[in-house]
One Martini backbone bead per residue (centre of mass of N, CA, C, O) as a GRO file, in nm:
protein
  308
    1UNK     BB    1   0.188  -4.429  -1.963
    2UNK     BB    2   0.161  -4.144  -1.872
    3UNK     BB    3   0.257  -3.998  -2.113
    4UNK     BB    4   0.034  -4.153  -2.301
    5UNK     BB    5  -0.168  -3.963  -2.121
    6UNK     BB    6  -0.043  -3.659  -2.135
    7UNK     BB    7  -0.090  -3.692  -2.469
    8UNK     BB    8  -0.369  -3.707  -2.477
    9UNK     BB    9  -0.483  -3.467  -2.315
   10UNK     BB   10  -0.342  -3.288  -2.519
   11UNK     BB   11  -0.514  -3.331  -2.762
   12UNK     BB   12  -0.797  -3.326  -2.664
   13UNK     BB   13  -0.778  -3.042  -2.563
   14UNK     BB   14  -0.705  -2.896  -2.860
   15UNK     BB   15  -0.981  -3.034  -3.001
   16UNK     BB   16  -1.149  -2.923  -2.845
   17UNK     BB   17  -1.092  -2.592  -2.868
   18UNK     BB   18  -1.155  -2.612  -3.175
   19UNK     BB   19  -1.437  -2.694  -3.147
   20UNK     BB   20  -1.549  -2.430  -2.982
   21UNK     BB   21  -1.434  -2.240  -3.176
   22UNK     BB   22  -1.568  -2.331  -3.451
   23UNK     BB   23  -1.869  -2.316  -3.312
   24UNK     BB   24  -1.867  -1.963  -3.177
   25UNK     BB   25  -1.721  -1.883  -2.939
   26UNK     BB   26  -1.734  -1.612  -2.731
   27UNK     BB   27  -1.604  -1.356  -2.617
   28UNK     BB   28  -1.571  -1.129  -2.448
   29UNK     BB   29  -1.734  -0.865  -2.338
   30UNK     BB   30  -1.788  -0.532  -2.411
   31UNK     BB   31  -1.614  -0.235  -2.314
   32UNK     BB   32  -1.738   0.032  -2.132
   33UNK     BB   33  -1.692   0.392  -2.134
   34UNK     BB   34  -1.770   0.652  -2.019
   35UNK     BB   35  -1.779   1.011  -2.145
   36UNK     BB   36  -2.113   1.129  -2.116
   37UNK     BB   37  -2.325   1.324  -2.027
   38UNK     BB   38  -2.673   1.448  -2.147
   39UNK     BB   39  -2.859   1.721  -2.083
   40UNK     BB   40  -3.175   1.866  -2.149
   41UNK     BB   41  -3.416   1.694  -2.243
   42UNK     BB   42  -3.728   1.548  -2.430
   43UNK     BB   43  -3.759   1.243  -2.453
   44UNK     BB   44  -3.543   1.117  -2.639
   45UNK     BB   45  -3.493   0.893  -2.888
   46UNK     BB   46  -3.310   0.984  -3.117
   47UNK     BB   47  -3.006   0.928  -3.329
   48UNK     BB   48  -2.809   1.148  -3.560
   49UNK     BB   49  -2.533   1.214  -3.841
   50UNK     BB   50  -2.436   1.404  -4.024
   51UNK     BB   51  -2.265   1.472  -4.311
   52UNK     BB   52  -2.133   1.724  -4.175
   53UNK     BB   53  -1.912   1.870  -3.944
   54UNK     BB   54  -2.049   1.655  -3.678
   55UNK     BB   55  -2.315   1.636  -3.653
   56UNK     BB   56  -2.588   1.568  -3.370
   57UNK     BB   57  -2.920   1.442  -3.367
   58UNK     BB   58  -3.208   1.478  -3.176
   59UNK     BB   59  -3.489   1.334  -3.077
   60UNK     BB   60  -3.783   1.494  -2.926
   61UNK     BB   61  -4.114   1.431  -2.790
   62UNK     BB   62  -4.131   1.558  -2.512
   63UNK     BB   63  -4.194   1.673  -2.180
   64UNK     BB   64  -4.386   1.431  -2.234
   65UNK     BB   65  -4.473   1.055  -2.297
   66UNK     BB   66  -4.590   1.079  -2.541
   67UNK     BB   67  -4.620   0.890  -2.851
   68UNK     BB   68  -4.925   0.990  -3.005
   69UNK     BB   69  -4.963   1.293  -2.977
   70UNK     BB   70  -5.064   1.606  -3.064
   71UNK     BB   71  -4.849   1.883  -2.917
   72UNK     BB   72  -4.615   2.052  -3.071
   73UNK     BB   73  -4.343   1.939  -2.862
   74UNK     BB   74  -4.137   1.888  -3.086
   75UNK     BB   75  -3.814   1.797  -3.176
   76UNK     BB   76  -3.443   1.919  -3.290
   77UNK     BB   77  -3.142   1.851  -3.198
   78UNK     BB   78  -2.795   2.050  -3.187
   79UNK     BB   79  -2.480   1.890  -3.202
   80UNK     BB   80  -2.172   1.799  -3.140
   81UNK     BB   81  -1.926   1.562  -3.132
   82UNK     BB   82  -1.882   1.626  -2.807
   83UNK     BB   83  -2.161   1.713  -2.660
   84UNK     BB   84  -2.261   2.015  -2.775
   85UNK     BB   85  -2.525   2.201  -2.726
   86UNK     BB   86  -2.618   2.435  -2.956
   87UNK     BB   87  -2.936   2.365  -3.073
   88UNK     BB   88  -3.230   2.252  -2.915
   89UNK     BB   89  -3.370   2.378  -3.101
   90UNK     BB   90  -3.376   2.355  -3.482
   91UNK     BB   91  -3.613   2.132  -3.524
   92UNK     BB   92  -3.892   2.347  -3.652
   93UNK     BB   93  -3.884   2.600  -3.807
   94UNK     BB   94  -4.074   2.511  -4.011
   95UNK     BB   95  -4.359   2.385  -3.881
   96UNK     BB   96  -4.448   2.051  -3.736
   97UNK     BB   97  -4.397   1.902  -3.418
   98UNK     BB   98  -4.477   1.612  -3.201
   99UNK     BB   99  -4.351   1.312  -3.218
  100UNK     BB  100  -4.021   1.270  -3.294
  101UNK     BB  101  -3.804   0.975  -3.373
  102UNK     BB  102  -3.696   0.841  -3.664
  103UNK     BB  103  -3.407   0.892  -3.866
  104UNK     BB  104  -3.299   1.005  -4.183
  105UNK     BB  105  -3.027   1.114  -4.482
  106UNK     BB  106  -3.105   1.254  -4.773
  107UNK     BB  107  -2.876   1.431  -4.865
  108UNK     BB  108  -3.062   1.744  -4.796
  109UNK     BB  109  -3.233   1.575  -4.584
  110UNK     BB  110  -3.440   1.534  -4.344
  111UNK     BB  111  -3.583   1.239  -4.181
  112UNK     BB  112  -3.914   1.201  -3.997
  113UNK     BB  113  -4.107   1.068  -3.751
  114UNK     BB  114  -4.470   1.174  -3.691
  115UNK     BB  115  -4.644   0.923  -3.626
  116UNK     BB  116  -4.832   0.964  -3.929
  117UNK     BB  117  -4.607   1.125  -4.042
  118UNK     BB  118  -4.322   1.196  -4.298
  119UNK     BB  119  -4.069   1.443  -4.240
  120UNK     BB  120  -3.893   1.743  -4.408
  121UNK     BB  121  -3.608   1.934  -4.358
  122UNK     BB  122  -3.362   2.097  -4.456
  123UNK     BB  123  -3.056   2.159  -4.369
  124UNK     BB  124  -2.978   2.450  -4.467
  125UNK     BB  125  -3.289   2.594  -4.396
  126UNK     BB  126  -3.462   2.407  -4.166
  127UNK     BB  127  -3.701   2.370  -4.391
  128UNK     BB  128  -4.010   2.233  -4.511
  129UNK     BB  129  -3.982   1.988  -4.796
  130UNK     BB  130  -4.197   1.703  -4.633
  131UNK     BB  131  -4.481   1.509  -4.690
  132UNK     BB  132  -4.630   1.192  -4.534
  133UNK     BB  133  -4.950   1.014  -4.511
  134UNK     BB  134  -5.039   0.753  -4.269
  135UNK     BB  135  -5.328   0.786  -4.174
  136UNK     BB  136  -5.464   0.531  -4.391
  137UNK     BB  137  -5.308   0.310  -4.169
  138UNK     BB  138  -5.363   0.338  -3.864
  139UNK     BB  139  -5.143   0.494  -3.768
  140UNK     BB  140  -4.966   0.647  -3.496
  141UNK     BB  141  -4.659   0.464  -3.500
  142UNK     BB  142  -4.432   0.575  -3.628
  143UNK     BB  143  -4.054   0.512  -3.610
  144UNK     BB  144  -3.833   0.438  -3.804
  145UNK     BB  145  -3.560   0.437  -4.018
  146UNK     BB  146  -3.441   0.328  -4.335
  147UNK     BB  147  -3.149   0.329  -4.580
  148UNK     BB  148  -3.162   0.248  -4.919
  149UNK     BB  149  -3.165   0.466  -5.107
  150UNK     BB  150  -3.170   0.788  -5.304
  151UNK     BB  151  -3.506   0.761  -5.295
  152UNK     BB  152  -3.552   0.564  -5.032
  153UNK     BB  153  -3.737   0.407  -4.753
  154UNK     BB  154  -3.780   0.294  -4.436
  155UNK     BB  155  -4.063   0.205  -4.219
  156UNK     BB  156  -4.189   0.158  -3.915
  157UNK     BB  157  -4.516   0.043  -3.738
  158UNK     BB  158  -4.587  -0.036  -3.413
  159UNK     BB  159  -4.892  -0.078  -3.382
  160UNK     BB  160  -4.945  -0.252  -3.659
  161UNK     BB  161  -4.652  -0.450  -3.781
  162UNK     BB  162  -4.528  -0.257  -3.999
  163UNK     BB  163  -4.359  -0.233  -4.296
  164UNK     BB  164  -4.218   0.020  -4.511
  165UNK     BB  165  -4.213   0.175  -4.832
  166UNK     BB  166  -4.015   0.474  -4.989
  167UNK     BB  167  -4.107   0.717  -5.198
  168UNK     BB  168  -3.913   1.081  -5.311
  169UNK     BB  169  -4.028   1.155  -5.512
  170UNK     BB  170  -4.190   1.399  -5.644
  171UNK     BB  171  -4.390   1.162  -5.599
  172UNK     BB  172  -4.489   1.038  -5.301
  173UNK     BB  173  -4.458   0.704  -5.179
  174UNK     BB  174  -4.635   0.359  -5.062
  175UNK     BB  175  -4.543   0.033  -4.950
  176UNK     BB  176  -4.571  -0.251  -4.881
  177UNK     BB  177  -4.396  -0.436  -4.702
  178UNK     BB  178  -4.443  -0.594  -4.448
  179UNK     BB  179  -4.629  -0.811  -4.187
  180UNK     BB  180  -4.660  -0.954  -3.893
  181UNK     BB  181  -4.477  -0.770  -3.680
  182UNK     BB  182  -4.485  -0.732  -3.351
  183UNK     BB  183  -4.339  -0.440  -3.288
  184UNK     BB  184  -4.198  -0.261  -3.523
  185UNK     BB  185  -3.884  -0.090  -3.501
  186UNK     BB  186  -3.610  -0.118  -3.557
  187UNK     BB  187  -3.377  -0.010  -3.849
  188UNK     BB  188  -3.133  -0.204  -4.052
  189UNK     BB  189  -2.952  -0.164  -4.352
  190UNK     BB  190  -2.758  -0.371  -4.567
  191UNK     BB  191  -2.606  -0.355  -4.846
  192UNK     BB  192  -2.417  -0.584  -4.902
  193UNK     BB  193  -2.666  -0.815  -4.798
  194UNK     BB  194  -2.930  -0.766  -4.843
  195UNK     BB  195  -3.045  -0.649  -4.554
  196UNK     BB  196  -3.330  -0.569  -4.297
  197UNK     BB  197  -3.307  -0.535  -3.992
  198UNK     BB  198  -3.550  -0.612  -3.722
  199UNK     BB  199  -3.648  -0.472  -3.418
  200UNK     BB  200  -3.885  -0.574  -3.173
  201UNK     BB  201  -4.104  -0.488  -2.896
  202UNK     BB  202  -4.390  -0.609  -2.880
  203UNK     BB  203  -4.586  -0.633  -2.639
  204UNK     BB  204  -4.606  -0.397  -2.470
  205UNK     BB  205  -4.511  -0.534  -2.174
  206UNK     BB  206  -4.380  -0.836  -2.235
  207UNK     BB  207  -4.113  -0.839  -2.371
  208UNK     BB  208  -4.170  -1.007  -2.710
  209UNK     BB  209  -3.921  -0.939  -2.865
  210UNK     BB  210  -3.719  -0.940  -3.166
  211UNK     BB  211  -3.493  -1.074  -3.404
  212UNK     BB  212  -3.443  -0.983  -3.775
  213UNK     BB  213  -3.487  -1.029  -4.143
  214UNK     BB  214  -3.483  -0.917  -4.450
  215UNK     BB  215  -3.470  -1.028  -4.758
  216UNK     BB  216  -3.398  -1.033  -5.149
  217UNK     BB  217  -3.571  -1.238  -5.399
  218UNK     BB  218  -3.713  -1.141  -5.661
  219UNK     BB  219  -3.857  -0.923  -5.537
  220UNK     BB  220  -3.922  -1.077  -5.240
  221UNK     BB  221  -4.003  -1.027  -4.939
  222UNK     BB  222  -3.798  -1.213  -4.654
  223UNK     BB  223  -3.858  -1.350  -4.315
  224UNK     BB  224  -3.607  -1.390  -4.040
  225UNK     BB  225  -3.554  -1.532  -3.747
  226UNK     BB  226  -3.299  -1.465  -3.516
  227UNK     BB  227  -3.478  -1.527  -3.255
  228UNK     BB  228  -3.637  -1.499  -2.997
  229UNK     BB  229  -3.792  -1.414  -2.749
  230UNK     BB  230  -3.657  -1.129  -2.541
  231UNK     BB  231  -3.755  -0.821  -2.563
  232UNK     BB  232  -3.777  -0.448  -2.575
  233UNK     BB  233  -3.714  -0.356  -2.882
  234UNK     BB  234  -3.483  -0.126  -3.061
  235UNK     BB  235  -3.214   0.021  -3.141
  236UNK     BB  236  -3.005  -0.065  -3.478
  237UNK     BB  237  -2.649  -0.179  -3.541
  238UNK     BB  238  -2.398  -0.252  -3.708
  239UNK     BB  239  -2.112  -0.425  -3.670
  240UNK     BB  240  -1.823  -0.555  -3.651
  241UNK     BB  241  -1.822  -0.886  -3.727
  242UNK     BB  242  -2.107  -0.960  -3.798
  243UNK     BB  243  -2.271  -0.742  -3.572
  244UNK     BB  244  -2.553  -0.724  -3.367
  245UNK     BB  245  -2.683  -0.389  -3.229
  246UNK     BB  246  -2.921  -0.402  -2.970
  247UNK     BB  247  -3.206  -0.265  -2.757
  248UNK     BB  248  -3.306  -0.303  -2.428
  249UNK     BB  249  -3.540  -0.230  -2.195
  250UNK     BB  250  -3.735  -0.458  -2.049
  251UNK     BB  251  -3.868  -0.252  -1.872
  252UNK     BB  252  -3.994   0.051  -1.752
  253UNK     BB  253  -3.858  -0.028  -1.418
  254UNK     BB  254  -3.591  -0.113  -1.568
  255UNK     BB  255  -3.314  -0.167  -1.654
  256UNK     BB  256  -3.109  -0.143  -1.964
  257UNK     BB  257  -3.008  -0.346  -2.266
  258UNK     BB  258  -2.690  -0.426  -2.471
  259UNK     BB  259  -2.711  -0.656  -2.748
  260UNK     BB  260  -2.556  -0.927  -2.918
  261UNK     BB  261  -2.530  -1.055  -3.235
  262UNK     BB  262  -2.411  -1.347  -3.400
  263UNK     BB  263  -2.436  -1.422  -3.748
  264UNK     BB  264  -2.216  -1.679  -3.754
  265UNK     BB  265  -2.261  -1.803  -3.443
  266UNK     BB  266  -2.551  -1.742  -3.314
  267UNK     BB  267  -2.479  -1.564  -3.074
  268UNK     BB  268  -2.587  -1.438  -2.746
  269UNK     BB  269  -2.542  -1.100  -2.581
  270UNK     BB  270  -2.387  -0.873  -2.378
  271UNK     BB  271  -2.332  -0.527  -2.319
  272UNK     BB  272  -2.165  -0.337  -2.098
  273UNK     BB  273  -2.297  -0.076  -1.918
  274UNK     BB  274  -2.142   0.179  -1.698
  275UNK     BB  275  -2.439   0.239  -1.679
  276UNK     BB  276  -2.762   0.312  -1.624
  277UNK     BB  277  -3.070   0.271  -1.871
  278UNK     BB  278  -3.406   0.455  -1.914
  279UNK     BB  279  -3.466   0.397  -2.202
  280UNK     BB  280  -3.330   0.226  -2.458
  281UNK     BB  281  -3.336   0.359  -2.753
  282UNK     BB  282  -3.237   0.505  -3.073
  283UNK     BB  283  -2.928   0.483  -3.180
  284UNK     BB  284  -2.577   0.564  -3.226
  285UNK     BB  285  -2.328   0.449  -3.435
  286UNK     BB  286  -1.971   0.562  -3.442
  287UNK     BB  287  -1.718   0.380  -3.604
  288UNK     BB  288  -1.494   0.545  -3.577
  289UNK     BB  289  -1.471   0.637  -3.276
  290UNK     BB  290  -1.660   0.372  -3.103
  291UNK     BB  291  -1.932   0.473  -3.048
  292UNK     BB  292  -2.242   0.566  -2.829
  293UNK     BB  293  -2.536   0.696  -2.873
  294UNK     BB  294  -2.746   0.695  -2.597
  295UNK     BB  295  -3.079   0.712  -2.485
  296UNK     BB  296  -3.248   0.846  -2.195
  297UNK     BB  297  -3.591   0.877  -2.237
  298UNK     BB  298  -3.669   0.886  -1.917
  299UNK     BB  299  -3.408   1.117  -1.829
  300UNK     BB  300  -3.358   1.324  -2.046
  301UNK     BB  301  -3.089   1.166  -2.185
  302UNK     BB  302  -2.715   1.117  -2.318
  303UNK     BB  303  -2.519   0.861  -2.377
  304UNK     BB  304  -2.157   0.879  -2.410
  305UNK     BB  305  -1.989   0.576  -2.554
  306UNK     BB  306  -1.704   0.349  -2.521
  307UNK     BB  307  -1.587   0.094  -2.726
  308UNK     BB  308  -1.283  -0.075  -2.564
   0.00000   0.00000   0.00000
């Protein structure tokens, strides 16, 4: 009789563990070491890598914390692959940054968001060469960029919860892609899924911002909520197995954490940081490296991290 129950006991047991696999059981959480901290910033918001020699540039918004003043000393830093500030004012030679945010490049152009209008750099001589005007849509925080393909991009407006659609060429022109994201923030399209995931900061301190994305089909785009409110979502960046990897401000006055959603098992997690970061920003991840550059937008420095 022992036997017979010996054996079922492992039976049962091989099977719950097969149901609990099946259902989605997440892994432990992903194991981070610092590489580096990086100081002597102004507010980092973002973070992105050039196209060539290994280039990594970061928008600054200013020795004060206003992201919405015209106040002309916003920038953007050119470092190398390694963490060293090569250029701290790189961006912009000619022309004027405010309080510049969210980045994307496409060709030879960077485009960076500037409260209320969409600027661009030429890589190669630092000079712009591009200005989209977004003041006729009562925002002053346009956020994030995000490349839909060679002509089009993304932005985020947060203070008025609308996603909006660009395109670059001769005539650049803008038009409404959804609204009614409240405090619409971090943006990356995937092309693969041709979907646009956006985590949104939510209402002011209240820290009620999700995880979402918009689908298209037969050109008509469709938002769907992938979390409940969670938190203060800012940066947002597609990880290998289908994990989509968000940081989360938490409160103004708390260290922030980052976030981990599987897309397949609809679990979340918390990814494990080295140390404490006040106001994680808009980060980039290196996938070839497995690193993640995140800003702490608050301490005027950057986290340079491995994961795993």
């Amino acid at each position: 009789m022992k036997q017979y129950q010996r054996e079922f006991i492992g039976i049962a047991t091989a099977f719950l563990f097969t149901i609990l696999f099946l259902s989605g059981c997440e892994s432990p959480k992903l194991k981070t070491t610092t590489v580096k901290v990086i100081d002597g910033f102004s507010s980092p918001e973002s973070v992105i890598a050039g196209p060539s020699k290994g280039y990594i540039f970061i928008s600054n918004m200013g020795v004060k914390l206003e992201p919405s003043k015209k106040d002309k000393d916003g920038f953007i830093s050119r470092l190398s692959a390694d963490g060293k500030i090569l250029e701290k004012k790189y961006f912009p030679k000619t022309g004027v940054l405010h309080a510049p945010k969210g980045m994307a490049i496409i060709g030879k152009t960077l485009f960076v968001t500037d409260i209320d209008r969409v600027v661009g750099f030429d890589l190669s001589t630092r000079k712009q060469n591009f200005m989209l005007d977004f003041s006729k849509e009562k925002t002053v925080f346009l956020n994030d960029l995000s490349v839909f393909d060679d002509h089009t991009l993304f932005v985020s407006a947060t203070d008025i919860g609308k996603i909006y659609k660009i395109s670059i060429n001769k005539k650049p022109s803008f038009k409404l892609l959804m609204d009614n994201i409240t405090g619409a923030n971090g943006l990356y399209f995937d092309s693969k899924q041709q979907k646009l995931f956006v985590v949104s900061f939510g209402e002011g301190s209240k820290a009620n911002g999700s995880l979402g994305a918009i689908s298209f089909q037969d050109n008509k785009p469709t938002y769907q909520k992938l979390t409940e409110q969670i938190g203060a979502l800012d940066g947002i960046a597609l990880l290998p197995d289908s994990k989509i990897l968000f940081s989360d401000w938490v409160a103004f006055d708390k260290p922030g954490v980052m976030r981990v959603y599987n897309l397949n098992t609809k679990k979340l997690t918390i990814m494990n940081l080295p140390e404490k970061v006040h106001g994680p920003a808009d980060f980039f991840y290196d996938g070839k490296n497995n690193q993640l550059w995140l800003p702490k937008m608050l301490e005027g420095k950057v986290l340079l991290v491995k994961i795993g």
